[in-house]
LOZA-238577 format. One record per residue (C-alpha): residue number from 1; residue in three letters; x, y negated, z negated. Coordinates in pm, 1 decimal, decimal comma, m for minus. Layout:
BEGIN
{NUM "ALA" {X Y Z}}
...
END
This chain:
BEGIN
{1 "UNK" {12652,7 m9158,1 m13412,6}}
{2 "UNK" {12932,0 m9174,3 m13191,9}}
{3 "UNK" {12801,7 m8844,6 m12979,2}}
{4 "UNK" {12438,5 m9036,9 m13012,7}}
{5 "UNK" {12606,5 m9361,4 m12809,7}}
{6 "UNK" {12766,8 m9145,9 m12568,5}}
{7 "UNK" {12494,1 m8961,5 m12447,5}}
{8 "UNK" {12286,3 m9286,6 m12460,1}}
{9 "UNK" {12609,5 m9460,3 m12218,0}}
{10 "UNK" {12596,4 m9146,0 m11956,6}}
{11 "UNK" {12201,1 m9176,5 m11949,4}}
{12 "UNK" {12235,4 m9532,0 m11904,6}}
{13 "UNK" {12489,2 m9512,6 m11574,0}}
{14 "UNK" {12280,1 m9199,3 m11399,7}}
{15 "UNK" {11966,5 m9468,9 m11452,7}}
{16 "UNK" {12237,8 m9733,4 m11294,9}}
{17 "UNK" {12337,2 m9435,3 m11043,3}}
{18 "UNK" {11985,4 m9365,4 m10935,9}}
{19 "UNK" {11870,9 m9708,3 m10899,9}}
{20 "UNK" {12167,9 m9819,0 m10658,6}}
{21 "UNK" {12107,9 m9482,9 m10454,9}}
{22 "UNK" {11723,7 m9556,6 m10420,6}}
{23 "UNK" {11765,8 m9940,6 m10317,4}}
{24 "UNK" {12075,1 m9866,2 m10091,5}}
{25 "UNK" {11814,7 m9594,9 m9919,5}}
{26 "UNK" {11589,4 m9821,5 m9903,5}}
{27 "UNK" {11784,1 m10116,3 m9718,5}}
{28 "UNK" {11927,3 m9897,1 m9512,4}}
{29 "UNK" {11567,1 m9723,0 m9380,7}}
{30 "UNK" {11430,8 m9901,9 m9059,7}}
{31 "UNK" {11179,5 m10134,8 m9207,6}}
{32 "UNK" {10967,9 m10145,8 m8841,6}}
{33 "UNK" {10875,1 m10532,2 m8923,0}}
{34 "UNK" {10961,2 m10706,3 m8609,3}}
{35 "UNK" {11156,3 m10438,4 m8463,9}}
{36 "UNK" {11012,8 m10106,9 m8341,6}}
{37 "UNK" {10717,1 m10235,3 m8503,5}}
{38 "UNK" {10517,8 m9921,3 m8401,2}}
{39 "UNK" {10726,4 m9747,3 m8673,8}}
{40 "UNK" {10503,0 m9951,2 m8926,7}}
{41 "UNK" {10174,6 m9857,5 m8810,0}}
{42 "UNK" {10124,3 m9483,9 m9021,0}}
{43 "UNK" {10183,7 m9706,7 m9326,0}}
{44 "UNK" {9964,1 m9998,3 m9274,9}}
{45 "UNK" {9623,9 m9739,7 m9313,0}}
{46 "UNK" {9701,0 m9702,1 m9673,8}}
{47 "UNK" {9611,7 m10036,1 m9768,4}}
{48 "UNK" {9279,5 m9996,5 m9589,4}}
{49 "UNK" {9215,4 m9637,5 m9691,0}}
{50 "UNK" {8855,9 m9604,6 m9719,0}}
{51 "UNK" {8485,2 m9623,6 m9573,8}}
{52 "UNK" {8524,3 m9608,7 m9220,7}}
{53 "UNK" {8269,9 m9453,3 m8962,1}}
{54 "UNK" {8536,6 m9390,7 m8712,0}}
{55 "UNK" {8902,0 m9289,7 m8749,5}}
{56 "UNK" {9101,3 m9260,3 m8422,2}}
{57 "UNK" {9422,5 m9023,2 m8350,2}}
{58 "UNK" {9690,7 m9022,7 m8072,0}}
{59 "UNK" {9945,8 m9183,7 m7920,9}}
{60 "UNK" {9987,0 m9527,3 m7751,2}}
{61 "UNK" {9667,7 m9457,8 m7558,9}}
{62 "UNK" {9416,3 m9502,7 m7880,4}}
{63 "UNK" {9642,3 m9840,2 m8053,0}}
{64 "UNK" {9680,0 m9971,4 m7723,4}}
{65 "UNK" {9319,7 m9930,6 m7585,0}}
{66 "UNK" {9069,3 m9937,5 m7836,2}}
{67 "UNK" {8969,2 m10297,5 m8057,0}}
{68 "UNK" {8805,4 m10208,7 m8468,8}}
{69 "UNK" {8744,8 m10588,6 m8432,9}}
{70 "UNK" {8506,9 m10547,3 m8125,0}}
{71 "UNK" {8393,2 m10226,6 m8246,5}}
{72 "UNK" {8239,8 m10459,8 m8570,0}}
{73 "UNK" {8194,6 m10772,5 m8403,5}}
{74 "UNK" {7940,3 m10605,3 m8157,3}}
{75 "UNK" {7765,1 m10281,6 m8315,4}}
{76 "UNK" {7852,8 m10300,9 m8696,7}}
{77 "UNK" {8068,0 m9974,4 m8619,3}}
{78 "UNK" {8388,4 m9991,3 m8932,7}}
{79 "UNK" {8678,8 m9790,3 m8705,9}}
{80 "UNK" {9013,6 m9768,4 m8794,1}}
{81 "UNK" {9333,5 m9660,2 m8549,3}}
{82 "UNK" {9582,1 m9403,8 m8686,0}}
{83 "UNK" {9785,2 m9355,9 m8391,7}}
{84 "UNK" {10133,2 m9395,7 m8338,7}}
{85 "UNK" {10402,2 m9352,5 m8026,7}}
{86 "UNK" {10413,0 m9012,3 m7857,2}}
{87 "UNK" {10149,7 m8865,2 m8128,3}}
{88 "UNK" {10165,1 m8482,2 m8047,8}}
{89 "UNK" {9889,9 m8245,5 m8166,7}}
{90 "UNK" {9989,5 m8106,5 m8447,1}}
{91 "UNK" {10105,1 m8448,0 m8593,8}}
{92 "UNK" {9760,4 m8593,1 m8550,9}}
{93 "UNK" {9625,5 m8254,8 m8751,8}}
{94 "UNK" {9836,0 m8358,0 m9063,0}}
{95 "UNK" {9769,3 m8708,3 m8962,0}}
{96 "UNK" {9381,8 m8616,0 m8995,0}}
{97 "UNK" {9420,7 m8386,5 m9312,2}}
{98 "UNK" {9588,9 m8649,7 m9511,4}}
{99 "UNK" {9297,0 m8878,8 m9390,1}}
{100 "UNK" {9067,8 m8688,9 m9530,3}}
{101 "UNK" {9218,3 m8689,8 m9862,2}}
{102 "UNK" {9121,1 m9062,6 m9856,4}}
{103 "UNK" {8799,3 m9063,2 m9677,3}}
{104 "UNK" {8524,1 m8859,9 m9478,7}}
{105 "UNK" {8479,9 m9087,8 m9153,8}}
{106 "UNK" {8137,2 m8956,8 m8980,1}}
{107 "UNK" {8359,2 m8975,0 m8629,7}}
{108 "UNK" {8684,7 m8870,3 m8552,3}}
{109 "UNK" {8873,9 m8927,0 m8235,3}}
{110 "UNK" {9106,2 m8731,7 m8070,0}}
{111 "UNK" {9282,7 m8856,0 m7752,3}}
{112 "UNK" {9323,3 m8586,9 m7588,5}}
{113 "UNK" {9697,8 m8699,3 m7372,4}}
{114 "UNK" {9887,8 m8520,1 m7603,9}}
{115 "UNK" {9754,9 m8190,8 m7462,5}}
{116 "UNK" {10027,6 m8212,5 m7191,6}}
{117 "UNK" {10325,9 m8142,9 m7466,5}}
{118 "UNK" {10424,1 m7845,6 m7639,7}}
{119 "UNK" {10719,3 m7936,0 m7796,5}}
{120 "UNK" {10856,4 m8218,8 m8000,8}}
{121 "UNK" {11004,3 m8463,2 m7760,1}}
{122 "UNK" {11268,1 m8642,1 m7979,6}}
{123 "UNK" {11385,1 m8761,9 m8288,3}}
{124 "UNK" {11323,1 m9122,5 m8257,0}}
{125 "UNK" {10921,9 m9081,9 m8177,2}}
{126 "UNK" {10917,7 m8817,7 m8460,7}}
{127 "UNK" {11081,2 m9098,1 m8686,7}}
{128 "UNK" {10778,4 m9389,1 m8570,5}}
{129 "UNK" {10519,7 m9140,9 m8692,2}}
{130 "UNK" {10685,3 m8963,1 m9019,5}}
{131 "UNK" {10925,7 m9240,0 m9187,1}}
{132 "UNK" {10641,1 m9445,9 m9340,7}}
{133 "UNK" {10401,5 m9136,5 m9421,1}}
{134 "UNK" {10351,3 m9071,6 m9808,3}}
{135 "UNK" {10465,3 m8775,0 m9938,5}}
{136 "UNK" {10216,6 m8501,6 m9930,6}}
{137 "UNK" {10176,7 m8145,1 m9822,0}}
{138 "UNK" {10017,2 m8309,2 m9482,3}}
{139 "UNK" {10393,0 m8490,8 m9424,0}}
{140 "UNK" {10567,8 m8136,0 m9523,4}}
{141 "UNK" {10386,9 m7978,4 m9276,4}}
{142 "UNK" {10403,9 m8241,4 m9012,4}}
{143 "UNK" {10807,9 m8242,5 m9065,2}}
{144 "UNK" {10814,3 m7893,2 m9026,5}}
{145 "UNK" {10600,6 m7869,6 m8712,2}}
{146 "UNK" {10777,8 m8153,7 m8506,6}}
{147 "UNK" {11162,8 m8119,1 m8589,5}}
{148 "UNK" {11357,7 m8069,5 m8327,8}}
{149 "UNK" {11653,0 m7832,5 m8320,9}}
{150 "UNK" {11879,0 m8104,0 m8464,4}}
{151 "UNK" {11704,3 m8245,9 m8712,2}}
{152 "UNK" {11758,7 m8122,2 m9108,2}}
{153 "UNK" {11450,7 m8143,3 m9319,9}}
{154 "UNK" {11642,4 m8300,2 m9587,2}}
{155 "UNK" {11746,4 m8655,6 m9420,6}}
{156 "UNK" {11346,8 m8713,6 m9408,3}}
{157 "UNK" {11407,1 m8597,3 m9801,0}}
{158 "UNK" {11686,9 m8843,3 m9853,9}}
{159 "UNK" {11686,9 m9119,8 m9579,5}}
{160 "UNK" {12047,4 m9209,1 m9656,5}}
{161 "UNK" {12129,8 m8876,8 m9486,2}}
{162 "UNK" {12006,7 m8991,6 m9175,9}}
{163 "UNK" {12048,8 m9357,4 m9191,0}}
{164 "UNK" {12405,5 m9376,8 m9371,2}}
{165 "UNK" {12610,7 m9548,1 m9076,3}}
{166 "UNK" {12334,3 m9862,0 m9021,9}}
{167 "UNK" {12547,1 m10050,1 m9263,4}}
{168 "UNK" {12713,4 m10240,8 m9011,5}}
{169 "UNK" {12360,0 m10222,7 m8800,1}}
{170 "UNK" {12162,1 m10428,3 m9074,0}}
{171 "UNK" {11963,5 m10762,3 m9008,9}}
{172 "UNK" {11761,3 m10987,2 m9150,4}}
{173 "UNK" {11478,0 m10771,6 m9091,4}}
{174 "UNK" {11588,6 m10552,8 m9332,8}}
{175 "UNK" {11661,7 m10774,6 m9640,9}}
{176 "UNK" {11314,5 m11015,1 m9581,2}}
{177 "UNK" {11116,4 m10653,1 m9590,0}}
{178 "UNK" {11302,6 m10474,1 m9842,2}}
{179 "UNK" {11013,3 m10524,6 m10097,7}}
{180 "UNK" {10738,2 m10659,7 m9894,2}}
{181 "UNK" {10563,4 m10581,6 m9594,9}}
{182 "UNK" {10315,2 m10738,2 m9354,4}}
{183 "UNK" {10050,6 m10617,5 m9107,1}}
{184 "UNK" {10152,8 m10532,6 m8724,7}}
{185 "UNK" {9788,7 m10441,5 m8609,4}}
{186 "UNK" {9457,1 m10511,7 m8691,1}}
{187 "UNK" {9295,2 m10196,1 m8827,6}}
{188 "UNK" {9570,7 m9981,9 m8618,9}}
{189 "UNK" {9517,2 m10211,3 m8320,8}}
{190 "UNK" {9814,2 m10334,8 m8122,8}}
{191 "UNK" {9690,3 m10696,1 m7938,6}}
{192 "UNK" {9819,2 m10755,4 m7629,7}}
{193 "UNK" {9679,3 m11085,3 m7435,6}}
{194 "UNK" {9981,5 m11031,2 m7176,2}}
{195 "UNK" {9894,5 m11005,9 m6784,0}}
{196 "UNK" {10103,0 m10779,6 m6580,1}}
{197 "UNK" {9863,4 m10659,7 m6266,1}}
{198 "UNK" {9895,3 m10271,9 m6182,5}}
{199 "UNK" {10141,0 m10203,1 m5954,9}}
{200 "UNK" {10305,3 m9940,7 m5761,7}}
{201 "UNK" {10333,0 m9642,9 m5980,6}}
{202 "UNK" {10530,9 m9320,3 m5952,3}}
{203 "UNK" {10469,4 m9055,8 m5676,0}}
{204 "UNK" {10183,6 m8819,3 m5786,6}}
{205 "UNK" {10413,3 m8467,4 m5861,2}}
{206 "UNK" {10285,8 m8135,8 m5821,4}}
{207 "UNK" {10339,0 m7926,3 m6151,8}}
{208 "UNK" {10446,8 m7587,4 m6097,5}}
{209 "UNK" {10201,8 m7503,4 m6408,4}}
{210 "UNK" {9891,7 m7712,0 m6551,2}}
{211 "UNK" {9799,4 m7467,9 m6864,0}}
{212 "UNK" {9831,1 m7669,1 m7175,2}}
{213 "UNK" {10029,7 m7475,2 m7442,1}}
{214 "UNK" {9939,5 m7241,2 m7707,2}}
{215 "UNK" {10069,9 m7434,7 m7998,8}}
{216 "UNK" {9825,1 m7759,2 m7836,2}}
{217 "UNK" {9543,2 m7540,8 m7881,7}}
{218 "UNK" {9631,7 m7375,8 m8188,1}}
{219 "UNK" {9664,0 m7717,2 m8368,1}}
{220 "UNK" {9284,7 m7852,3 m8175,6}}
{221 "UNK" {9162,6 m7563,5 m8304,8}}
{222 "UNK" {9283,5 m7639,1 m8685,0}}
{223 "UNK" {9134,3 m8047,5 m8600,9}}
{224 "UNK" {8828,1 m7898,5 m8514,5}}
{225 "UNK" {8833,6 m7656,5 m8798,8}}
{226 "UNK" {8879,6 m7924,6 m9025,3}}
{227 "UNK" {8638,1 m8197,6 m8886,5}}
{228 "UNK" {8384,1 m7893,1 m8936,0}}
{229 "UNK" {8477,9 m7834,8 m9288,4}}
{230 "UNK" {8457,5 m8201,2 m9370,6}}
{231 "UNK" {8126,3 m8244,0 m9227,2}}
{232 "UNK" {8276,9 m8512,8 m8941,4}}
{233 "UNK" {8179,6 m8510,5 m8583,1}}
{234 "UNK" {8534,8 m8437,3 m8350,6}}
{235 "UNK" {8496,9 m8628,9 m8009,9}}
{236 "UNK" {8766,2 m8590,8 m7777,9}}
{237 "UNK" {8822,7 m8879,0 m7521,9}}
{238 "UNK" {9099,7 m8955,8 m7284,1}}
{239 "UNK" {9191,4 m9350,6 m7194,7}}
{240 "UNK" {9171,2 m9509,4 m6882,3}}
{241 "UNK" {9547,6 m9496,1 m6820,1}}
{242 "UNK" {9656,1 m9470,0 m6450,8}}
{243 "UNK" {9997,8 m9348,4 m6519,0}}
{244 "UNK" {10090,5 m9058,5 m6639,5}}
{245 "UNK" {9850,1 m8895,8 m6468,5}}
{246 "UNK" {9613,4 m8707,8 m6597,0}}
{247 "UNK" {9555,6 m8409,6 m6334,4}}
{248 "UNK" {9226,3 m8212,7 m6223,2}}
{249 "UNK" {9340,3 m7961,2 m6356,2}}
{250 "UNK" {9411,9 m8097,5 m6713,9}}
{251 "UNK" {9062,6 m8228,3 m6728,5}}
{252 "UNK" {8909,7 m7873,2 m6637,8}}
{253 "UNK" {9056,1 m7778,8 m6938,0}}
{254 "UNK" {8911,2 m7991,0 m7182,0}}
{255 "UNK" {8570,4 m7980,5 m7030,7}}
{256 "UNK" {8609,0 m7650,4 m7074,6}}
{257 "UNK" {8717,2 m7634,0 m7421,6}}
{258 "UNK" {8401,8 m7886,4 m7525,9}}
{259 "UNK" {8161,5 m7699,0 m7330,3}}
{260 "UNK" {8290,0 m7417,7 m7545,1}}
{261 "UNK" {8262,6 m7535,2 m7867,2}}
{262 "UNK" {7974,9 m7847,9 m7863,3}}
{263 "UNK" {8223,3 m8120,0 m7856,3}}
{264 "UNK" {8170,3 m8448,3 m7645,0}}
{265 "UNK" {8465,9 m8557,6 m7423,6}}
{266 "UNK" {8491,3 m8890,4 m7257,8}}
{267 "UNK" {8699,3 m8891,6 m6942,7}}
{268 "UNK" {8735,0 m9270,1 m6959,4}}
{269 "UNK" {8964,0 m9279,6 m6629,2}}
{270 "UNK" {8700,3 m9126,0 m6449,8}}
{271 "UNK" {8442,1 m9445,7 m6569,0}}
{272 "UNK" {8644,5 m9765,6 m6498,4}}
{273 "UNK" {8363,4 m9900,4 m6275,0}}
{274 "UNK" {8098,1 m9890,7 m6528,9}}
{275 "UNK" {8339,6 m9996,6 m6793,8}}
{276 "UNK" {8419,3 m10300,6 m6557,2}}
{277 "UNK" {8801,0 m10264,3 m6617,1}}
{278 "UNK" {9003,8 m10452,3 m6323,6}}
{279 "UNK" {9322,3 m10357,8 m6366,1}}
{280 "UNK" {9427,4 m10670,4 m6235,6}}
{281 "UNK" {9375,6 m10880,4 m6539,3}}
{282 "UNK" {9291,4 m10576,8 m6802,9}}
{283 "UNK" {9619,2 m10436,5 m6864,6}}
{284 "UNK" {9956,9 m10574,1 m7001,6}}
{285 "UNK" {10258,0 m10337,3 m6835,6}}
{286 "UNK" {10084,9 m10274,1 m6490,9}}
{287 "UNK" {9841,5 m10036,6 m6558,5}}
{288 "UNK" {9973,6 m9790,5 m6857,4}}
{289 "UNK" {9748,1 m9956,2 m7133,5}}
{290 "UNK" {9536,0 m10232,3 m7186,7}}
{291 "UNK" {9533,7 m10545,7 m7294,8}}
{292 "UNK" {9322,5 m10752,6 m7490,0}}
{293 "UNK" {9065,3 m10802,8 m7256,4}}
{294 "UNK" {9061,9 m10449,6 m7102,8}}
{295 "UNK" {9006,1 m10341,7 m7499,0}}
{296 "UNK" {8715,8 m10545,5 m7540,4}}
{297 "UNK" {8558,1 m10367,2 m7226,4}}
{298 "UNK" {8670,1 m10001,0 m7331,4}}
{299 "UNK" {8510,0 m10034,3 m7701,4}}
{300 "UNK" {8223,6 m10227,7 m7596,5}}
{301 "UNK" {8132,4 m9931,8 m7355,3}}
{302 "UNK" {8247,2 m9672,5 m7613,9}}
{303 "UNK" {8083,4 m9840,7 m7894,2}}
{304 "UNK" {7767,4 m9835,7 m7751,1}}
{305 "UNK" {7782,9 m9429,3 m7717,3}}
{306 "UNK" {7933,2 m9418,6 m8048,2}}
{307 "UNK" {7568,4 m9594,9 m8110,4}}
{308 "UNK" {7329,5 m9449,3 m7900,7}}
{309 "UNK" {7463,5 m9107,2 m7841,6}}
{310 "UNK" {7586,7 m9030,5 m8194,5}}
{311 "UNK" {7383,7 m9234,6 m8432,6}}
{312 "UNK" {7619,3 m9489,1 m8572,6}}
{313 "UNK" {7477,5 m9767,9 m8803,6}}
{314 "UNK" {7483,2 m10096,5 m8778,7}}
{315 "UNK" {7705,6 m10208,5 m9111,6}}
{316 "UNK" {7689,2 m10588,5 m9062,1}}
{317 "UNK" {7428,2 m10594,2 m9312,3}}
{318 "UNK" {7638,7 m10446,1 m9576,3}}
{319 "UNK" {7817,4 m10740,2 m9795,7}}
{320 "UNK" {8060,6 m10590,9 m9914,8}}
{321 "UNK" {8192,1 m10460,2 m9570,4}}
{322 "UNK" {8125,7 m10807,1 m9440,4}}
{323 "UNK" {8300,9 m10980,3 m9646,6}}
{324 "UNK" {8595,0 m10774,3 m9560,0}}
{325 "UNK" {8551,9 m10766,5 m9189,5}}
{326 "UNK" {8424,1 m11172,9 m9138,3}}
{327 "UNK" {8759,3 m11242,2 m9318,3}}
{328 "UNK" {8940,6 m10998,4 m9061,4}}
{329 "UNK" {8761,5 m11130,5 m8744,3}}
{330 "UNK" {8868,8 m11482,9 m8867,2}}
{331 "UNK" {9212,3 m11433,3 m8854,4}}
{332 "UNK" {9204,4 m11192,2 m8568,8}}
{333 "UNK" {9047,8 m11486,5 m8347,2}}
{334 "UNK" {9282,8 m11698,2 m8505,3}}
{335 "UNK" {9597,8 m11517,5 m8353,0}}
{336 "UNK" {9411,6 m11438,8 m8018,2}}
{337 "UNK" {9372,4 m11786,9 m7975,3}}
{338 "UNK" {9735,3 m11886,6 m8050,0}}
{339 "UNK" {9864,8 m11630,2 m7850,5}}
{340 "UNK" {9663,4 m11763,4 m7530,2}}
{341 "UNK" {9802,3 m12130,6 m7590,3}}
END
């Protein structure tokens, strides 16, 4: 009996043990609520997992550019963003894969800006895009791929490893969100109703080499493998950014790369005009993205392809999906308009 309560008192502390360790992980992870709120995007898709025609990938240049809510309002199209800050290649592969364990979008988007980089560029974007990814094979692999030379598999494992010394760093933040969350984005959408007119921008450098890397093509090959396999259309698009540049030369290569394999590919710098972009008024930090009302244009203009070019339908009809997306629209125009007060 005695050996009986014993056993019973050392299961009952490693329960105790195992339960502190957890929640003191847990407060001690960034919650990306209010700060570095871009760290909170990856997460936000799983709650809206399901029955979209169009999933985007990429960096800044998709979440920044491109509006689900005009996408529906105007053609019916159901899109959702899964892009997140400095979203290299092979992360939006394993971004895609585990998408596809949750639905088979008809389109899937690929901006192509993340061609330029070969190699993960730090910890802190790789953080933004893995820390709130659900454990899979897709967020093994996408560890692996984009660790840099410093980083230890095991503190994405255990977060404590990593995040240990925030004790004295903690704020409200992270006690309000240390069991709930809220959305930062409207279907992956960041909304930006900001002015700041286009400016002068950096000197235009000549690179001593253009080729994109190996390991960029390698992983567009495996996103177009997959899109294949999956039965989903890949379209590859860049955004009408003017800064960083995106050279001649880069351009050839993608054209090239379509042309090759039947894939469409939307230089969207190259169609401001016809857009009707003025980067004047349509862009919130002088010309690198868009704001709100440069994101209406873009997915107007892009919606319309998405329509008449690859045979989108028109889900407004559905009542199900409305009900879901005149809800969303609702409170979409409802923060648009108190932002603009």
């Amino acid at each position: 009996m005695k050996k009986r309560r014993n056993i019973l008192s050392i299961g009952v502390v490693l329960i105790a043990f195992i339960v502190a360790f957890l929640l003191i992980s847990k407060l001690l992870q960034p919650k990306y609520m209010t700060e570095l709120e871009e760290g909170s995007f990856i997460s936000e898709y799983y709650r809206e997992a399901g029955n979209h025609d169009v999933i985007f990938l990429g960096d800044c240049e998709v979440y920044a550019n491109y509006s689900p809510m005009e996408l529906y309002r105007d053609y019916g199209i159901t899109a959702y963003i899964r892009g997140t800050p400095q979203q290299l290649v092979w992360m939006s592969y394993y971004i895609a894969e585990e998408t596809f364990r949750q639905e088979t979008p008809r389109v899937l988007v690929f901006n192509v800006n993340a061609m330029r980089y070969s190699e993960p560029v730090s910890e802190a974007y790789n953080r933004l895009t893995i820390d709130k990814m659900r454990w899979s094979a897709s967020k093994t692999g996408i560890i692996l791929a984009s660790m840099t030379e410093e980083e230890q598999f095991l503190s994405y494992v255990f977060p404590i490893l990593r995040y240990h010394s925030r004790f004295d760093q903690l704020t409200q933040e992270d006690f309000t969100y240390l069991f709930q969350v809220k959305n930062n984005t409207f279907n992956g959408f960041q909304l930006h109703t900001e002015v700041e007119p286009a400016g002068a921008l950096p000197v235009k450098r000549v690179l001593a080499d253009y080729r994109f890397g190996d390991i960029c093509y390698e992983y567009l090959d495996k996103l177009r493998v997959l899109c294949e396999e999956n039965g989903t259309k890949l379209i590859l698009v860049k955004a009408p950014s003017l800064y960083p540049y995106w050279y001649e030369e880069y351009d050839a290569q993608i054209r090239e790369y379509a042309k090759k394999h039947g894939l469409s590919y939307y230089n969207f710098a190259e169609q401001t005009d016809e857009i009707g972009l003025d980067f004047a008024a349509d862009t919130y930090d002088g010309g690198y993205h868009l704001n709100l009302s440069g994101a209406n244009k873009l997915s107007r203009y892009f919606g319309e392809i998405l329509v008449e070019e690859h045979g989108l339908s028109d889900q407004r009809q559905n009542p199900n999906i409305a009900a879901v997306y005149d809800k969303k629209l609702q409170e979409y125009d409802r923060i648009i308009a108190e932002s603009m007060r």
